[in-house]
C-alpha positions as a Python dict, from the first residue, in 0.01 Angstrom:
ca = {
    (1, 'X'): (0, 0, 0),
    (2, 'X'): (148, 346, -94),
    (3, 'X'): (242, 572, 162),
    (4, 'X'): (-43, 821, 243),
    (5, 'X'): (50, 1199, 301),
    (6, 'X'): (-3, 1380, 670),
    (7, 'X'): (-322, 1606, 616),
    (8, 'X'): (-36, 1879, 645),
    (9, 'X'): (161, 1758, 334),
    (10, 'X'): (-202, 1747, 153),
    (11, 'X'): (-240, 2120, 243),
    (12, 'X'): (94, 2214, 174),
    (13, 'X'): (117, 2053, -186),
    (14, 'X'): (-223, 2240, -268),
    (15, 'X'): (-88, 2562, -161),
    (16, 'X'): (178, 2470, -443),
    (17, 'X'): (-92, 2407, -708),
    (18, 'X'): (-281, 2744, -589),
    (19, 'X'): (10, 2926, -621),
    (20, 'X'): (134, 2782, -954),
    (21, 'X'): (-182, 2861, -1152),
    (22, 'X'): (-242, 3179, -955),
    (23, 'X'): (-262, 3519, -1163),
    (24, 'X'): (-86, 3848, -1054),
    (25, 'X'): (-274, 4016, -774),
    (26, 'X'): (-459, 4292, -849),
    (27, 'X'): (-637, 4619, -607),
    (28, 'X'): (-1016, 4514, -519),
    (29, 'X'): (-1292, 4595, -293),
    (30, 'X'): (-1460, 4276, -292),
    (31, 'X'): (-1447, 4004, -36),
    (32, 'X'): (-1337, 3676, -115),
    (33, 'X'): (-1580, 3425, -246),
    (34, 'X'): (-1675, 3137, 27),
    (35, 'X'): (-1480, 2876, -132),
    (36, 'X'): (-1229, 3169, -165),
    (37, 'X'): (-1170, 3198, 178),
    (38, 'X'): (-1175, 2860, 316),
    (39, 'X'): (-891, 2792, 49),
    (40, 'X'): (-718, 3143, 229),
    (41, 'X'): (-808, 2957, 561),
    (42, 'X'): (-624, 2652, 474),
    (43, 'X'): (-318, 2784, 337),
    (44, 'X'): (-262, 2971, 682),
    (45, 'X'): (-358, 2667, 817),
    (46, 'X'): (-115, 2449, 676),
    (47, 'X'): (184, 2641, 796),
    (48, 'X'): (121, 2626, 1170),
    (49, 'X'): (299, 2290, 1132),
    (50, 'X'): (21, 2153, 1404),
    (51, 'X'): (-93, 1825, 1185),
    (52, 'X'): (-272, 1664, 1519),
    (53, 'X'): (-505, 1984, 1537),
    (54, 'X'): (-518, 2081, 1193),
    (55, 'X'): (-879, 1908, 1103),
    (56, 'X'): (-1037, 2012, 1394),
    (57, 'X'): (-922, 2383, 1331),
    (58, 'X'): (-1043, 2343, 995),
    (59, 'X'): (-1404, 2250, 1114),
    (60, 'X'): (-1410, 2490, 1356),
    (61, 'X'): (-1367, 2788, 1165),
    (62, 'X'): (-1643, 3039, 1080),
    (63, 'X'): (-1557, 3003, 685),
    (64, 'X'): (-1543, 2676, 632),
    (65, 'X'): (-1907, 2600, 838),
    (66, 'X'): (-2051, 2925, 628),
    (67, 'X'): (-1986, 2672, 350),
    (68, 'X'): (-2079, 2378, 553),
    (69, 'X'): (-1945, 2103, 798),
    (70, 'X'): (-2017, 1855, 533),
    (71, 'X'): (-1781, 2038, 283),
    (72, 'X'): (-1486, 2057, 484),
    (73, 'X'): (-1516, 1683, 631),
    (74, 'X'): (-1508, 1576, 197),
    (75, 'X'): (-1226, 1841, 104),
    (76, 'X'): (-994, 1723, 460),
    (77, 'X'): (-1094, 1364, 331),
    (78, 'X'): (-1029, 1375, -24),
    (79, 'X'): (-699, 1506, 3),
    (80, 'X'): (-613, 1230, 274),
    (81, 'X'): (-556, 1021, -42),
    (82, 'X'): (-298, 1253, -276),
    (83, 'X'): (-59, 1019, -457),
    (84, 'X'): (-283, 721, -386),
    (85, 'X'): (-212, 513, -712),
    (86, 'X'): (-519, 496, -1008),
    (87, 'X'): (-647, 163, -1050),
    (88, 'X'): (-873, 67, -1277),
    (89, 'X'): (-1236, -38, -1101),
    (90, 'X'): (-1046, 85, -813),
    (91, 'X'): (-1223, 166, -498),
    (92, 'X'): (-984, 169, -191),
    (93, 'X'): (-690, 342, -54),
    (94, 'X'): (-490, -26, -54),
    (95, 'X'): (-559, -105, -412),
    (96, 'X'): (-573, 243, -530),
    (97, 'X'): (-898, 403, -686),
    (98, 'X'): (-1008, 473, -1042),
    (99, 'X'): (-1208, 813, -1085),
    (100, 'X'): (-1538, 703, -943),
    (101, 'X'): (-1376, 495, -711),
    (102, 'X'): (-1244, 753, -533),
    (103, 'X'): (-1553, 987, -556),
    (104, 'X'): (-1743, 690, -426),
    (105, 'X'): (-1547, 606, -145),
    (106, 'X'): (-1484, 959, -44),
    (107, 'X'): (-1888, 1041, -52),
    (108, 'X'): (-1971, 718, 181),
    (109, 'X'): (-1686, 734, 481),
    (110, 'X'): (-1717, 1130, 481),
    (111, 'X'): (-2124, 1171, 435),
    (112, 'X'): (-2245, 822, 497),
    (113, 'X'): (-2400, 865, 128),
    (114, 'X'): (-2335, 557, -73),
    (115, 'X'): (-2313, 654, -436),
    (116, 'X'): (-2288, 420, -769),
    (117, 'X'): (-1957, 314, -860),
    (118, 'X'): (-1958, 488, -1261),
    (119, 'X'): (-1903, 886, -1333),
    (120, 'X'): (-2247, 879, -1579),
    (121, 'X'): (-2463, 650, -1290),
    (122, 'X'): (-2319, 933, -1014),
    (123, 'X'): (-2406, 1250, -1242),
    (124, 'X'): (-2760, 1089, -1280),
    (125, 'X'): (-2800, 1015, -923),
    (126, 'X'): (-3139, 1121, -772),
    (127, 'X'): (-2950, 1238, -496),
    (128, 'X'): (-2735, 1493, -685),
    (129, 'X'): (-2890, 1813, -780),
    (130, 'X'): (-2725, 2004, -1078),
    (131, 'X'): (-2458, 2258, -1028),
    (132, 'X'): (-2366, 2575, -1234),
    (133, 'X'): (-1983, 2653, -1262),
    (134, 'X'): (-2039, 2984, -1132),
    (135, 'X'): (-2226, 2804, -822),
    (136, 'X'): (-1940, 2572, -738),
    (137, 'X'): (-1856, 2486, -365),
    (138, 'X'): (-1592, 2285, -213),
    (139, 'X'): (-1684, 1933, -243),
    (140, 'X'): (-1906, 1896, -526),
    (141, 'X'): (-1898, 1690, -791),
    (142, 'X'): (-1740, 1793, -1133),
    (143, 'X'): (-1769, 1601, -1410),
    (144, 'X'): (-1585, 1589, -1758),
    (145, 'X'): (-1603, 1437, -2098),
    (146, 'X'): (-1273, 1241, -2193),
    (147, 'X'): (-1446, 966, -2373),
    (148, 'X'): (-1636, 1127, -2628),
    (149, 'X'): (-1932, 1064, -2432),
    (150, 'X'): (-2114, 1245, -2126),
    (151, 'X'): (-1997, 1201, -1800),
    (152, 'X'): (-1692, 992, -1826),
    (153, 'X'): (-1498, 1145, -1577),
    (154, 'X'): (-1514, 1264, -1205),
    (155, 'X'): (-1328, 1463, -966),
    (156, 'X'): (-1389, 1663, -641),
    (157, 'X'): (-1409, 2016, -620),
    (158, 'X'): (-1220, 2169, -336),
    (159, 'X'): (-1181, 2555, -454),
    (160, 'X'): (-994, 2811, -592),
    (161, 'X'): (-1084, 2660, -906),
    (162, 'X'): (-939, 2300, -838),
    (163, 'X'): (-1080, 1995, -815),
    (164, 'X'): (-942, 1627, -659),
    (165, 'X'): (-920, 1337, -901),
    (166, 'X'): (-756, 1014, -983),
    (167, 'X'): (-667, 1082, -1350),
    (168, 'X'): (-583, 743, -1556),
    (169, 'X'): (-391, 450, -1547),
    (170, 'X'): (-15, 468, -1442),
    (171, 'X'): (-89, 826, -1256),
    (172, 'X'): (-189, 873, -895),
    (173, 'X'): (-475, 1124, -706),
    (174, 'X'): (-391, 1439, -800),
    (175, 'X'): (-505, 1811, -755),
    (176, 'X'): (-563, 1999, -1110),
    (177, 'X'): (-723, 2293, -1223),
    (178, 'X'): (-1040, 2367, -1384),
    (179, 'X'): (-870, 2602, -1634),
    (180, 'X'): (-629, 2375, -1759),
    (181, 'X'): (-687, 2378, -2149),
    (182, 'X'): (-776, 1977, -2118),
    (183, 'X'): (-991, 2008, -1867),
    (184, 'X'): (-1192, 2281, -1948),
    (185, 'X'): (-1229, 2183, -2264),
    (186, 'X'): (-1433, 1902, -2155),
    (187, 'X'): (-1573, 2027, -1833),
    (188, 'X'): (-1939, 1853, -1832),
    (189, 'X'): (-2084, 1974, -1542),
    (190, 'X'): (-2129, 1923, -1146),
    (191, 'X'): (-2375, 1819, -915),
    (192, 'X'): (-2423, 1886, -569),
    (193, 'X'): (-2565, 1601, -272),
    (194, 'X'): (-2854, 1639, -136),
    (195, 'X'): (-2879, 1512, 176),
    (196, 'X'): (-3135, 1344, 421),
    (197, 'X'): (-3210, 1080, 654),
    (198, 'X'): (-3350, 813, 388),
    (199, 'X'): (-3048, 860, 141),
    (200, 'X'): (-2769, 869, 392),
    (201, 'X'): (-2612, 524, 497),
    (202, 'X'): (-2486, 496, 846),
    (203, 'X'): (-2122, 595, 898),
    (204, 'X'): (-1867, 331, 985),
}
């Protein structure tokens, strides 16, 4: 079984990714967006070099509940599992995860909500609603088309205009962003869970 990174080492190569695709600052007025700030948030976050406390600072701030609980439990998950290895029908951390693999496993031990294991079957989910680009929020679902056909890929959005994914055979979970040429390109939509008692399976 690969090696999983600290929480810490998550946060810290994201901050790399942010900062790579960032553009030049410029003078403004407006606050940041939600997703925005709880990206801000865990950048700071990331360099108190406190790993043991880090989740539970990142659930307790303001920001990241004004987005929700249930976002920041799927974005602290998700990147548990950075440079786990792709597998194909993959669905674990020990044998590695293929796209919907990870999305699946990361929706059921973070929400309790058990989702189909196939990118099309999850963007047609009755429990899903559809999400506008624009409307994005740290952990929904964004969905691509890399197969000449709808909904053939999945990652996690956690942001700043990144999303979570495990790309294709001989690569490992990865952060990437949104603007990439490839990927938005393809982009194919998002959806967002809807949660209640009667969808929600019983966390382990």
């Amino acid at each position: 079984m690969p090696r999983r990174p600290t929480r810490l080492f998550a946060l810290a190569l994201l901050c790399v990714a942010a900062m790579a695709n960032a553009a030049p600052e410029t003078a403004s007025t407006e606050l940041p967006s939600s997703s925005e700030a709880m990206l801000q948030m865990l950048r700071a976050q990331s360099q108190r070099l406190n790993p043991a406390h880090l989740a539970e600072d990142v659930r307790d701030n303001p920001i990241v509940q004004k987005v929700g609980n249930t976002a920041s439990d799927l974005v602290i998950s998700a990147m548990d599992f950075l440079g786990v290895r792709y597998r194909r029908g993959g669905a674990s951390a020990t044998t590695g995860f293929d796209c919907s693999g990870f999305t699946q496993y990361v929706y059921e031990h973070s929400l309790g909500l058990v989702l189909p294991h196939h990118a099309a079957d999850q963007a047609r989910n009755a429990n899903m609603l559809r999400v506008s680009r624009s409307e994005l929020e740290p952990g929904d679902l964004v969905f691509f088309n890399t197969m000449r056909r709808a909904f053939s890929h999945v990652g996690i959005y956690i942001g700043e205009g990144k999303f979570i994914h495990a790309p294709h055979s001989g690569s490992e979970v990865r952060i990437d962003s949104l603007d990439q040429a490839y990927w938005a390109k393809r982009f194919d939509g998002a959806r967002r869970a809807e949660l209640n008692d009667a969808n929600a399976a019983p966390r382990e």
